[in-house]
MIMILO-339534 format. One record per residue (C-alpha): residue number from 1; residue in one letter; x, y, z. Coordinates in nm, 4 decimals. Layout:
torti k:NUM; r:A; px:X; py:Y; pz:Z
...
// end
This chain:
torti k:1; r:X; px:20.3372; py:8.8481; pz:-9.7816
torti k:2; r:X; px:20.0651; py:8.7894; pz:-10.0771
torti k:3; r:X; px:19.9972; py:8.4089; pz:-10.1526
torti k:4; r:X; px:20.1994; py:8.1222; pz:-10.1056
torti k:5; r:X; px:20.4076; py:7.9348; pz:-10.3321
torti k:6; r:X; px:20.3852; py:7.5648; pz:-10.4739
torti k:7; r:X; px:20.6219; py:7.3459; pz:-10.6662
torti k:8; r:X; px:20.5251; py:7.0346; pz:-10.7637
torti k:9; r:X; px:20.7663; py:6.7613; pz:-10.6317
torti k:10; r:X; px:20.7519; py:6.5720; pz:-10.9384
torti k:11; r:X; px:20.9848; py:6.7572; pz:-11.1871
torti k:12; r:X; px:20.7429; py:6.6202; pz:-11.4941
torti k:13; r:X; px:20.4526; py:6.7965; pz:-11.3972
torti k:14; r:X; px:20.6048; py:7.1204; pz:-11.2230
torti k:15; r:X; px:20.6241; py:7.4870; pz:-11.3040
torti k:16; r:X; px:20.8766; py:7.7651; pz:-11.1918
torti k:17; r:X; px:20.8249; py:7.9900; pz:-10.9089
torti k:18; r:X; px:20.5703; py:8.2888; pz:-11.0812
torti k:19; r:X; px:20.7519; py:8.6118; pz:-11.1979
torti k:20; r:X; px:20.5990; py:8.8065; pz:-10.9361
torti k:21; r:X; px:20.8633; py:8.5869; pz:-10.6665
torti k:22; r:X; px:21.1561; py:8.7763; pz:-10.8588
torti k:23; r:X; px:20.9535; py:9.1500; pz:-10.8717
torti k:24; r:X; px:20.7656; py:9.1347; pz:-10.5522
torti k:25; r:X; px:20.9264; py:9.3388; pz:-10.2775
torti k:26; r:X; px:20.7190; py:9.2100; pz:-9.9983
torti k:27; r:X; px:20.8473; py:8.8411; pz:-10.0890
torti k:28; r:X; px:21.1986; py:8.9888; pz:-10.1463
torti k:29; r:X; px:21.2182; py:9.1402; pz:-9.7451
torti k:30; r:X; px:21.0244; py:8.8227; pz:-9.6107
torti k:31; r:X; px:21.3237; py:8.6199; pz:-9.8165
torti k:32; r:X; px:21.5709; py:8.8600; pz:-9.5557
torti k:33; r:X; px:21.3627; py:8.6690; pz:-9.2500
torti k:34; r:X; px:21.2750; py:8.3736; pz:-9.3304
torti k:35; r:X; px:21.5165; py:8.2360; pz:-9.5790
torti k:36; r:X; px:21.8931; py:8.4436; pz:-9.5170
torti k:37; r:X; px:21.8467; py:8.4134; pz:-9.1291
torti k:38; r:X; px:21.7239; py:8.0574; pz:-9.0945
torti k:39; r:X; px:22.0800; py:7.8859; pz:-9.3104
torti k:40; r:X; px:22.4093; py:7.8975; pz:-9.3033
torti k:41; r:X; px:22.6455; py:8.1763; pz:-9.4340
torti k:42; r:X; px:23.0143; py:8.1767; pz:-9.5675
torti k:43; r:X; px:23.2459; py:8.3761; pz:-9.3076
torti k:44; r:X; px:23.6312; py:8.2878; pz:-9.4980
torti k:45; r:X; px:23.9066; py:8.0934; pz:-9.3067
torti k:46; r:X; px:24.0739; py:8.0608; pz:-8.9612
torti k:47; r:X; px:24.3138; py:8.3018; pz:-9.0625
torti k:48; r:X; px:24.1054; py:8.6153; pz:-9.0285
torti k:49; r:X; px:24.1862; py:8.4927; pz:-8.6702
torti k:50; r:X; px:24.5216; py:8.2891; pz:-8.6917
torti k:51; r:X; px:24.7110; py:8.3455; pz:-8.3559
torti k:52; r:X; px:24.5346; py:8.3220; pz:-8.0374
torti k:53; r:X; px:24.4002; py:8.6390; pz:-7.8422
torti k:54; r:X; px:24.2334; py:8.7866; pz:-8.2141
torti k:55; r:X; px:23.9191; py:8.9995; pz:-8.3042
torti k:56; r:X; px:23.8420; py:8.9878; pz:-8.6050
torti k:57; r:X; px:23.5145; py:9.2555; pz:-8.6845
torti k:58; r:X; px:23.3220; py:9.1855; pz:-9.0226
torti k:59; r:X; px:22.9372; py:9.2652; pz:-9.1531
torti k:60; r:X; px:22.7069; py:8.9281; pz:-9.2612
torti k:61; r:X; px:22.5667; py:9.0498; pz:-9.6291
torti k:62; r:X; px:22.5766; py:9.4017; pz:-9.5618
torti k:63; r:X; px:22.2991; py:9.6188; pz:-9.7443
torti k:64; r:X; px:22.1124; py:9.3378; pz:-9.6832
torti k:65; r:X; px:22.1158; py:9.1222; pz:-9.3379
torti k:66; r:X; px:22.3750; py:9.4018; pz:-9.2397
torti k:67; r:X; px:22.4612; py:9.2070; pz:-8.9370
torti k:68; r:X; px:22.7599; py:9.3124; pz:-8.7221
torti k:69; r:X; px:22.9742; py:8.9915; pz:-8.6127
torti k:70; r:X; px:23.2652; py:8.9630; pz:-8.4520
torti k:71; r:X; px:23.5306; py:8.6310; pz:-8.4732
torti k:72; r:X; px:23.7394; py:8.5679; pz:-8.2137
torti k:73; r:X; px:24.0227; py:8.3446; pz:-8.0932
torti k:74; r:X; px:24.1124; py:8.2999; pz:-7.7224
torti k:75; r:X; px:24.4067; py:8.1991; pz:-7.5180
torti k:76; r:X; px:24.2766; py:7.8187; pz:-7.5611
torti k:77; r:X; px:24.2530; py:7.8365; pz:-7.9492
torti k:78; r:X; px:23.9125; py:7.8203; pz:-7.9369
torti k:79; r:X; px:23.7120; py:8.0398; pz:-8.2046
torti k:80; r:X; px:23.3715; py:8.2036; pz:-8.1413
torti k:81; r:X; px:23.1410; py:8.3724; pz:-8.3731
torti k:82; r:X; px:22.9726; py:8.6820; pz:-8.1409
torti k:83; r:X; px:22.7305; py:8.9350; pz:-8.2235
torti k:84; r:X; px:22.9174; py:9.2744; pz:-8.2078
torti k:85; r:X; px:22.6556; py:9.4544; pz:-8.0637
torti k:86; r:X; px:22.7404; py:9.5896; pz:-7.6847
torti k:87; r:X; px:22.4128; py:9.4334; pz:-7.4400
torti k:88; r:X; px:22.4602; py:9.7934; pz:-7.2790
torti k:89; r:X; px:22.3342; py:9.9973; pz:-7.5146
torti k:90; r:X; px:22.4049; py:9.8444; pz:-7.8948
torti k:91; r:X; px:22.7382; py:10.0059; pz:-7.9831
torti k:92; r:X; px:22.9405; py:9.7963; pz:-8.1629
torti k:93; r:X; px:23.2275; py:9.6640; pz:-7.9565
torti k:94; r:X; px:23.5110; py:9.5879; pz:-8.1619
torti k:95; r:X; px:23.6248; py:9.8061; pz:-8.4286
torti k:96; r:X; px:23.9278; py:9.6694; pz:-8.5812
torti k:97; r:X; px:24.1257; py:9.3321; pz:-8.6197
torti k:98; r:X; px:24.4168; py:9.2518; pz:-8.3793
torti k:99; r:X; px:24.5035; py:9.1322; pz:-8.0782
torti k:100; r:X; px:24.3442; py:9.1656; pz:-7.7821
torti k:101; r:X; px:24.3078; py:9.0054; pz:-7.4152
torti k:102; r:X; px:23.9265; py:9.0906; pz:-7.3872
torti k:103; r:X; px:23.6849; py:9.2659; pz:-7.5803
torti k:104; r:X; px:23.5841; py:9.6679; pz:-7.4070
torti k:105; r:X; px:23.3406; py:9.8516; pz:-7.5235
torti k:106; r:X; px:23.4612; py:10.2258; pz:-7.5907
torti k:107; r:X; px:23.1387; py:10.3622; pz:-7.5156
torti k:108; r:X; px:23.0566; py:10.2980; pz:-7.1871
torti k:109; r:X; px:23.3809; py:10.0523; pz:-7.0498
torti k:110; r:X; px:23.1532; py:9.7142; pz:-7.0367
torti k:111; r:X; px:23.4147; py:9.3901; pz:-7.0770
torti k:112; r:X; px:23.3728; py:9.0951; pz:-7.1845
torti k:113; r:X; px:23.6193; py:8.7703; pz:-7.2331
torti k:114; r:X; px:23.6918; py:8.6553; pz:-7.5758
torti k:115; r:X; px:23.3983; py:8.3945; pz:-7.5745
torti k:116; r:X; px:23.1642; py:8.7043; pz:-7.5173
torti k:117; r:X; px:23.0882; py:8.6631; pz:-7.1170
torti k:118; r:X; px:23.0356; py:8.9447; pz:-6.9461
torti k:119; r:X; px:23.2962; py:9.0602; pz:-6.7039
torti k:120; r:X; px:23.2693; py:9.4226; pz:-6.5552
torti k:121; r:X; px:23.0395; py:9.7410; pz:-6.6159
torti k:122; r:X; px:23.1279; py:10.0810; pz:-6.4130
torti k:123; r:X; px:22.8692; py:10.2207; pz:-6.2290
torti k:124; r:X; px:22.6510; py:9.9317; pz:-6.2260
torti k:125; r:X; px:22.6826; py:9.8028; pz:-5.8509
torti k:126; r:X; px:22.3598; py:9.9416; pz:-5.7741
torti k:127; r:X; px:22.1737; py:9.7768; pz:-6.0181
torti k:128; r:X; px:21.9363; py:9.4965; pz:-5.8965
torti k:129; r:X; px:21.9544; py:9.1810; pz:-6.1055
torti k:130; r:X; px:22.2475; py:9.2270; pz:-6.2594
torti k:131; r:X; px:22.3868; py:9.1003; pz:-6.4628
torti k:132; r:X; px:22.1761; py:8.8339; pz:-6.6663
torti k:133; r:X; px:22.2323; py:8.5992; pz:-6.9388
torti k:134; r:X; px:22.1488; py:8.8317; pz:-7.1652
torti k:135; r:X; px:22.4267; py:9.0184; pz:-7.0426
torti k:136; r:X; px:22.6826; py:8.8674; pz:-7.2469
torti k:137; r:X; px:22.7729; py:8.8738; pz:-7.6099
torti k:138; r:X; px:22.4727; py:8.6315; pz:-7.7822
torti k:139; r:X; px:22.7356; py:8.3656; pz:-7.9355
torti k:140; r:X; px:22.6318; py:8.2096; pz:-8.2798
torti k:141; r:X; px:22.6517; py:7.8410; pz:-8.3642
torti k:142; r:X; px:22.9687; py:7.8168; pz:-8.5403
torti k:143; r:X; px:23.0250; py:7.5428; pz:-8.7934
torti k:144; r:X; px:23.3847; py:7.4301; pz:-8.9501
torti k:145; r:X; px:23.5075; py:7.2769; pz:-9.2645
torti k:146; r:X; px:23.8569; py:7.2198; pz:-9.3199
torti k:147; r:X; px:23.9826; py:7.5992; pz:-9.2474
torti k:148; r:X; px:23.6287; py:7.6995; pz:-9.3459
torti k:149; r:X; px:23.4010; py:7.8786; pz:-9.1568
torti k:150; r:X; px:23.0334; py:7.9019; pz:-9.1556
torti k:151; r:X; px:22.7634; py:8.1128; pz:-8.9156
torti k:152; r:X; px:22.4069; py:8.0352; pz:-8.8078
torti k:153; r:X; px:22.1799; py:8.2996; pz:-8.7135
torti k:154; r:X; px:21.8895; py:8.1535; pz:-8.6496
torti k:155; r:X; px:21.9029; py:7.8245; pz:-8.8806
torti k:156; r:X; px:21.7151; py:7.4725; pz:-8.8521
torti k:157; r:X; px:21.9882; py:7.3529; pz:-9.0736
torti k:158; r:X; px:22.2089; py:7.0408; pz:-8.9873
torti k:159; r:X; px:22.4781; py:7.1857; pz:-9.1208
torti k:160; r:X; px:22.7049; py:6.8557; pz:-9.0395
torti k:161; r:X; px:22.5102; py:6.7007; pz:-9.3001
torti k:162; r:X; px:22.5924; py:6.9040; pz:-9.6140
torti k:163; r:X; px:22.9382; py:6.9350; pz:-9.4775
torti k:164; r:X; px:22.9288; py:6.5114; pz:-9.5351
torti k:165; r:X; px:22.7716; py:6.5087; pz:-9.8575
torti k:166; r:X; px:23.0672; py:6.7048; pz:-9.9951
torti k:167; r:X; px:23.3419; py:6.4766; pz:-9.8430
torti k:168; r:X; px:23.1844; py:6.2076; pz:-10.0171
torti k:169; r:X; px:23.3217; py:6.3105; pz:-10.3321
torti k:170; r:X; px:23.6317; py:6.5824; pz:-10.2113
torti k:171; r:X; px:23.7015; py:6.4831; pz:-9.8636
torti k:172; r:X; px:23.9869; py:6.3261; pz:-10.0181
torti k:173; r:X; px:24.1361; py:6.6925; pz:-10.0818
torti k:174; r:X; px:24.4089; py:6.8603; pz:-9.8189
torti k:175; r:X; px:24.1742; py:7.1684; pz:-9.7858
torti k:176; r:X; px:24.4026; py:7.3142; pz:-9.4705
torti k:177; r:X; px:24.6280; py:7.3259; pz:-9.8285
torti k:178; r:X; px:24.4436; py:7.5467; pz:-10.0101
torti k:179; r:X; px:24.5492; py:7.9152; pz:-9.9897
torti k:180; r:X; px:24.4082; py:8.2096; pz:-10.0703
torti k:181; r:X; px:24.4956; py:8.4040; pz:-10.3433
torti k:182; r:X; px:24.3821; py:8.7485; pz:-10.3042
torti k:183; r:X; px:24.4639; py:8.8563; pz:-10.7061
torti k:184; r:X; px:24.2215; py:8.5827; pz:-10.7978
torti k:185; r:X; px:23.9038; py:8.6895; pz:-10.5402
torti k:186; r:X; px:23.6806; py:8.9726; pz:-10.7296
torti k:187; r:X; px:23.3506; py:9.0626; pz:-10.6583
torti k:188; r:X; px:23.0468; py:9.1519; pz:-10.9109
torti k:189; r:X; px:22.7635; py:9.3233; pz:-10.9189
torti k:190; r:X; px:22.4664; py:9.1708; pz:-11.1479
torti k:191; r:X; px:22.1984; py:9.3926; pz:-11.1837
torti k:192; r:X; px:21.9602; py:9.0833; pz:-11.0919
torti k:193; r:X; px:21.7712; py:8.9533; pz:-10.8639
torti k:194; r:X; px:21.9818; py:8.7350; pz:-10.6475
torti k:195; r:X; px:21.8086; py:8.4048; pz:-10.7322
torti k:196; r:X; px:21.7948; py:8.4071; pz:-11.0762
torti k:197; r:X; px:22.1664; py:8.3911; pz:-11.0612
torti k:198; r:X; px:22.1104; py:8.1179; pz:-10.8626
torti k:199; r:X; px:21.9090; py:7.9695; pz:-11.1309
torti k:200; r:X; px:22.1542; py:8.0175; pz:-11.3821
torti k:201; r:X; px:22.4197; py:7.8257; pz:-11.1693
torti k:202; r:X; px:22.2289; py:7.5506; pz:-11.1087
torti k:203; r:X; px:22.1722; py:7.4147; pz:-11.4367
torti k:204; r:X; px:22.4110; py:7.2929; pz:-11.7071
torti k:205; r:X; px:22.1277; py:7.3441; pz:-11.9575
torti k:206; r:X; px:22.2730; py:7.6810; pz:-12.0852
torti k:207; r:X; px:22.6140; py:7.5670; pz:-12.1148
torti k:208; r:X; px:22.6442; py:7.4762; pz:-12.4708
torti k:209; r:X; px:22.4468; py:7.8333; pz:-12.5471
torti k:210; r:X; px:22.6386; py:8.0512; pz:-12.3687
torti k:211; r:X; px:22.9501; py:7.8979; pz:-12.2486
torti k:212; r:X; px:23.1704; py:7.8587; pz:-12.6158
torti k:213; r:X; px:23.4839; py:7.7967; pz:-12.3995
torti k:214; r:X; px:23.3510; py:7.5979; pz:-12.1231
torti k:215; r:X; px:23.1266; py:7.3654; pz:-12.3343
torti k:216; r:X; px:23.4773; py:7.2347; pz:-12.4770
torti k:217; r:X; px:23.6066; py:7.1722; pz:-12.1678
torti k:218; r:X; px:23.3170; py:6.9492; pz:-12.0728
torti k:219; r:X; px:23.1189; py:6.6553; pz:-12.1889
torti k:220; r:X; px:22.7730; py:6.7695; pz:-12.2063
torti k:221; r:X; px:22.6037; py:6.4450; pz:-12.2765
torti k:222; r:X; px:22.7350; py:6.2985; pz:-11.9588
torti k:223; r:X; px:22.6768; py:6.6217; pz:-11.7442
torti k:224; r:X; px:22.4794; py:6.4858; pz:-11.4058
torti k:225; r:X; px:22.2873; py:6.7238; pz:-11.1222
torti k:226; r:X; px:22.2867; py:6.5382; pz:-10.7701
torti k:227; r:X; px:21.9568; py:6.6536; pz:-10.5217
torti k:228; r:X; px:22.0679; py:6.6399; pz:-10.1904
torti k:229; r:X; px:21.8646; py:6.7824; pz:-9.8951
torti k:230; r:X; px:22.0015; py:7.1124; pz:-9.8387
torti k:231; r:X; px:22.2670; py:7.1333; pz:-10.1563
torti k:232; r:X; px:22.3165; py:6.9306; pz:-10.4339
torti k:233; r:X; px:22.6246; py:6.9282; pz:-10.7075
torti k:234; r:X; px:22.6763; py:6.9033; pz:-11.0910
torti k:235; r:X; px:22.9499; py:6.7157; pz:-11.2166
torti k:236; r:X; px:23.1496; py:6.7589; pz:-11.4923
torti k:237; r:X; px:23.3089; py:6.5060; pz:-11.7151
torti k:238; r:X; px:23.5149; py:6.5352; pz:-11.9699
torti k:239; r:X; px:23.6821; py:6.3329; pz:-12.2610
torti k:240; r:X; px:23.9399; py:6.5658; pz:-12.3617
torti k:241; r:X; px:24.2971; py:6.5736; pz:-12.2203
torti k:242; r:X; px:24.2319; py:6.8606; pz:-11.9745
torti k:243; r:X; px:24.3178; py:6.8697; pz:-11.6576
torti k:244; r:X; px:24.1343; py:6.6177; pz:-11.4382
torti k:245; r:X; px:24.0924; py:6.5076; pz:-11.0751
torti k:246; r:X; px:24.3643; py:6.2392; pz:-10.9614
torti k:247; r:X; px:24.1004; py:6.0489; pz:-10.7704
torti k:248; r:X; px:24.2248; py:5.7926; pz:-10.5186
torti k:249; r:X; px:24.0937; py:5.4254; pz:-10.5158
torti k:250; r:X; px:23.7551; py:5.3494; pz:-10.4047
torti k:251; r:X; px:23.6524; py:5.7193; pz:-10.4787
torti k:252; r:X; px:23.2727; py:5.6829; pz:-10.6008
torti k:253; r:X; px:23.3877; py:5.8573; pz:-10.9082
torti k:254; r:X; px:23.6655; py:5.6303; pz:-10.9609
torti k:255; r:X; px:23.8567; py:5.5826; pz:-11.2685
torti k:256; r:X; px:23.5840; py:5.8705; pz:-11.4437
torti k:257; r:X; px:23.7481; py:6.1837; pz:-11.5670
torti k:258; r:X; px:23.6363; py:6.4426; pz:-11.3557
torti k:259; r:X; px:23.7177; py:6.8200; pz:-11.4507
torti k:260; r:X; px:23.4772; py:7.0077; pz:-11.2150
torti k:261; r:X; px:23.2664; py:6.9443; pz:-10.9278
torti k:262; r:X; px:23.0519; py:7.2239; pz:-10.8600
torti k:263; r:X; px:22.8424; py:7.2308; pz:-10.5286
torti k:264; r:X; px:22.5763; py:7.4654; pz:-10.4359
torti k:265; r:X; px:22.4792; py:7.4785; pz:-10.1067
torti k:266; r:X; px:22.1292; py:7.6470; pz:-9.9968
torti k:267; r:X; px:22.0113; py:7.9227; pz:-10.0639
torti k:268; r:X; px:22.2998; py:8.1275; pz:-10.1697
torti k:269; r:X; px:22.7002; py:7.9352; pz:-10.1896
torti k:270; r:X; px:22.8816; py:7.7479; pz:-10.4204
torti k:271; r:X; px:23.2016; py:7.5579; pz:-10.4133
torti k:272; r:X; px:23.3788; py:7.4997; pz:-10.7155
torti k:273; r:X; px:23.6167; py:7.2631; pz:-10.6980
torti k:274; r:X; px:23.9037; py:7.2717; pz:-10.9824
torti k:275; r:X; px:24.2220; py:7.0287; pz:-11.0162
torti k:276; r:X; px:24.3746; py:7.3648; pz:-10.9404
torti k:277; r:X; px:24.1789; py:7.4696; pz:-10.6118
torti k:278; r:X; px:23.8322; py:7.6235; pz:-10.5103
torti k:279; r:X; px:23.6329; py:7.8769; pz:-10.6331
torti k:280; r:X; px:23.3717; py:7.9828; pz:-10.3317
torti k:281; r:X; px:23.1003; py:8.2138; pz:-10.5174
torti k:282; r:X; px:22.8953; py:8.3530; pz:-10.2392
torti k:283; r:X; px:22.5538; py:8.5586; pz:-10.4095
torti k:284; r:X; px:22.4703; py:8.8563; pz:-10.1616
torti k:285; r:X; px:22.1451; py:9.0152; pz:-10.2195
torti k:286; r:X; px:22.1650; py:9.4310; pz:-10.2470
torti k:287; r:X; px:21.7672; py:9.4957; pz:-10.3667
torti k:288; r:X; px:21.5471; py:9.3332; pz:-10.5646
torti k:289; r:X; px:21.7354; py:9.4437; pz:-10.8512
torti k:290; r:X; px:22.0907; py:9.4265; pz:-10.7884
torti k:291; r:X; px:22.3172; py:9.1386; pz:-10.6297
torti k:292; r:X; px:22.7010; py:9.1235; pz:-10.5569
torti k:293; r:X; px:22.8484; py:8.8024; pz:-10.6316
torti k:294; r:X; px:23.1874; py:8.7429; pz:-10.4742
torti k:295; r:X; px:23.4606; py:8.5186; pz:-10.6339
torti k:296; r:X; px:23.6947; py:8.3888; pz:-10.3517
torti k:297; r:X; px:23.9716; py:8.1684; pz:-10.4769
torti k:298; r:X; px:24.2136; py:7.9049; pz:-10.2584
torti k:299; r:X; px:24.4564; py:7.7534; pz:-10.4747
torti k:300; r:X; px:24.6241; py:7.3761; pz:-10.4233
torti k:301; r:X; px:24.8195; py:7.3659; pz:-10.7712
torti k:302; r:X; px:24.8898; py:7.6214; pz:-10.8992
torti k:303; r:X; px:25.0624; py:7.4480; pz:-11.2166
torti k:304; r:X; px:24.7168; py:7.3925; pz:-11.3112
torti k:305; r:X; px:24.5726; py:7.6962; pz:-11.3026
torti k:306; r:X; px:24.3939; py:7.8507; pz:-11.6436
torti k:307; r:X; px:24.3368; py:7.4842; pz:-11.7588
torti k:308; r:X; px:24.0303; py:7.2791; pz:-11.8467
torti k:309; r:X; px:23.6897; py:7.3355; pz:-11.6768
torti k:310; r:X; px:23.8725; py:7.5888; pz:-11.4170
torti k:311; r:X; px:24.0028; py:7.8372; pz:-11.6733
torti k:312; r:X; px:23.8462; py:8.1696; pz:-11.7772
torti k:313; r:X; px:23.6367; py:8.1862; pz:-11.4750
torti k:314; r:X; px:23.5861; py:8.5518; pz:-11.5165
torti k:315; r:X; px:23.5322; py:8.5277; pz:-11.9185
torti k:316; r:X; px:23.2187; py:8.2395; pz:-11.7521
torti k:317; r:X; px:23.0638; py:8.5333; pz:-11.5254
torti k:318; r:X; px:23.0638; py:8.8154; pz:-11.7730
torti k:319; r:X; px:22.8533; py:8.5532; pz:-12.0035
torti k:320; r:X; px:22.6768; py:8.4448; pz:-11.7211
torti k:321; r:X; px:22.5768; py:8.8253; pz:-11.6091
torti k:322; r:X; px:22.5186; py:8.8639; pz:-11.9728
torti k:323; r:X; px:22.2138; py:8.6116; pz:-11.9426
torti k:324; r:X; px:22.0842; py:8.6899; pz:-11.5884
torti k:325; r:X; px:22.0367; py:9.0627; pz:-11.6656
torti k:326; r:X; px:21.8244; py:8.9670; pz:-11.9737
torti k:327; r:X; px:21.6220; py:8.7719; pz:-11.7674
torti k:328; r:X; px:21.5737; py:8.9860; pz:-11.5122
torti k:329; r:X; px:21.4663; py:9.2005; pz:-11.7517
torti k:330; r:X; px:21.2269; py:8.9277; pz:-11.9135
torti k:331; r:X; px:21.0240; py:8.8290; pz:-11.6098
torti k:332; r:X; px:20.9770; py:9.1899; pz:-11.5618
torti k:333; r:X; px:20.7267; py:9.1739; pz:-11.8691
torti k:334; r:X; px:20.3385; py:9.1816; pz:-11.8212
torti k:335; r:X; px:20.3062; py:8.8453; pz:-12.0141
torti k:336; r:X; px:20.6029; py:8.6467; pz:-11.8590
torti k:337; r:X; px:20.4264; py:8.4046; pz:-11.6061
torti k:338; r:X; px:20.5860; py:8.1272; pz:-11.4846
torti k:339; r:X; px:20.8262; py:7.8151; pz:-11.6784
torti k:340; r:X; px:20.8602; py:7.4620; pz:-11.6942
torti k:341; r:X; px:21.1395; py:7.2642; pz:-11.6121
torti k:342; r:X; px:21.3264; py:7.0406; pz:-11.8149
torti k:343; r:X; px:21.3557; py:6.7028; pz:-11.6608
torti k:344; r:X; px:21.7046; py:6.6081; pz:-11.7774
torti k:345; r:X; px:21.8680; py:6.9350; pz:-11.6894
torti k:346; r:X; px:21.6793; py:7.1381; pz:-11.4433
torti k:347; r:X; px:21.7164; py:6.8997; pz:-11.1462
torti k:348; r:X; px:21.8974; py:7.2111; pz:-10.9538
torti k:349; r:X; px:21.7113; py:7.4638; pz:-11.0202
torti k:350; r:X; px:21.3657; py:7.2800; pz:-10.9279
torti k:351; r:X; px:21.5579; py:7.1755; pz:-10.5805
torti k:352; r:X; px:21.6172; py:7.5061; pz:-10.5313
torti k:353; r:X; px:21.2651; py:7.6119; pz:-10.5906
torti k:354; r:X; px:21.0978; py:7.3754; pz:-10.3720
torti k:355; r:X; px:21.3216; py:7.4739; pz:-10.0449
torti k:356; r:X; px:21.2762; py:7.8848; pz:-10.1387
torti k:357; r:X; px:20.8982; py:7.7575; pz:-10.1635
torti k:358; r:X; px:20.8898; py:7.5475; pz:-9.8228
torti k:359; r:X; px:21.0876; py:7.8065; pz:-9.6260
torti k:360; r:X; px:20.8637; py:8.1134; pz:-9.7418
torti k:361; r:X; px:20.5362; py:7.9232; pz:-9.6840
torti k:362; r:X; px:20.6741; py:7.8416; pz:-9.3224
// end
């Protein structure tokens, strides 16, 4: 990869990533390695597996890290996250979701248990050494959050950390609650590079510009960005009777009125949390040009659906996509170089710089 990148820790003096980070291919496949494999990554909820003895088959940002994984839930309730990839000789081993006592590979007839051990191969008992470790199923750290579920490939993330920044402000909330609502979920497809969608989420600067609706929702003079290590999160206030967070006692935030809080957790999820529910926006990269954003909604009242800050979400991505395509087709230009940030409201976006920075220079 050409160069290395630098941004400034002090916000006052700092400049954006260059325009070549959003054109570059080389930095866009070295983002695949050493950014997309080394975090976290949004799988759904325990009920892709729900009853014990289920396989549930699925693809990690296919087109992209195009990773085959495999959930499962044993006898014992416990739930794995395997690679679906047979040690033999790479088919994949389970096909379809359902029940099923052990996992066999159609090719070839290796087993393993439901926690990826290996078991039995035919026509193996004269082979010397055998079998090995590496035998089994590799078996991925697995992280949980309320019925959430979340994958490491190969991260140096404490994922346990972000997981307690966000309880600081909605542990309070019955997540197990929340339900999906498949009419709600969508997905998009931006013709954008993946992080400058990112950019646009994480500031409220454009809000009042492009947001009509929104911006009434919301008090935009009291709109705050919080840097945390790995995530941070935007609040959003409002003075208007909308509808508003019931915040228990000794809640940090009080006696405030609190119509969104919108986290964004490194380098490519967000959790938008509505009086109504969540919004999880996951931003999967296709190619340097295109990205598919996926809109997955869980909803805890659903009285309060298409009110306040949590209303119109699809009205908010078309203007979003609006902006992010005309950017992406701004840094494109020979004279486009690099940006500042504004102090006040940029605070996300130059947290999220800094980490794509660090982890590319690594």
């Amino acid at each position: 990869m050409k160069g290395t990148f630098h941004i400034h820790p002090d916000i006052t003096k700092a400049e954006t990533l260059p325009a070549s980070f959003y054109r570059d291919q080389e930095v866009f496949d070295a983002i695949k390695e050493k950014i997309f494999l080394k975090s976290w990554q949004w799988i759904g909820d325990e009920d892709l597996v729900q009853l014990p003895q289920s396989v549930y088959p699925f693809v990690l940002l296919e087109n992209y890290l195009t990773e085959p994984l495999l959930l499962t839930r044993n006898e014992d309730d416990h739930i794995s996250c395997l690679t679906n990839v047979c040690t033999h000789r790479g088919n994949l081993v389970a096909l379809h979701p359902g029940k099923s006592k052990r996992l066999i590979c159609m090719y070839h007839g290796r087993r393993f248990d439901l926690d990826g051990t290996f078991e039995s191969m035919p026509e193996f008992e004269e082979a010397e050494d055998f079998p090995r470790p590496c035998d089994n199923l590799h078996r991925f750290p697995l992280e949980k959050w309320g019925p959430f579920l979340f994958v490491g490939l190969d991260t140096r993330i404490d994922f346990t950390s972000v997981i307690e920044k966000m309880n600081e402000r909605v542990g309070f909330l019955p997540l197990h609650e929340f339900k999906l609502n498949e009419v709600l979920c969508k997905d998009f497809l931006v013709h954008a590079h993946w992080a400058l969608y990112c950019d646009n989420y994480l500031e409220g600067f454009h809000i009042p510009f492009v947001h009509e609706g929104l911006s009434k929702a919301l008090d935009y003079g009291s709109y705050t960005t919080e840097v945390y290590d790995y995530c941070n999160l935007q609040i959003g206030y409002t003075n208007e009777a909308t509808e508003v967070f019931d915040l228990p006692e000794g809640h940090i935030d009080y006696g405030k009125n609190v119509a969104a809080y919108y986290y964004w957790v490194f380098p490519n999820m967000m959790f938008n949390f509505y009086p109504w529910g969540l919004s999880v926006n996951v931003v999967k990269p296709i190619d340097i040009n295109r990205t598919k954003v996926s809109f997955i909604s869980y909803v805890y009242d659903p009285s309060k659906l298409d009110k306040g800050a949590g209303s119109a979400l699809e009205k908010v991505e078309r203007e979003d996509e609006f902006v992010v395509e005309n950017v992406q087709k701004g840094v494109n230009s020979t004279f486009y170089k690099a940006g500042r940030f504004s102090p006040k409201r940029e605070k996300g976006v130059h947290h999220f710089h800094r980490l794509l920075a660090e982890f590319l220079n690594q």
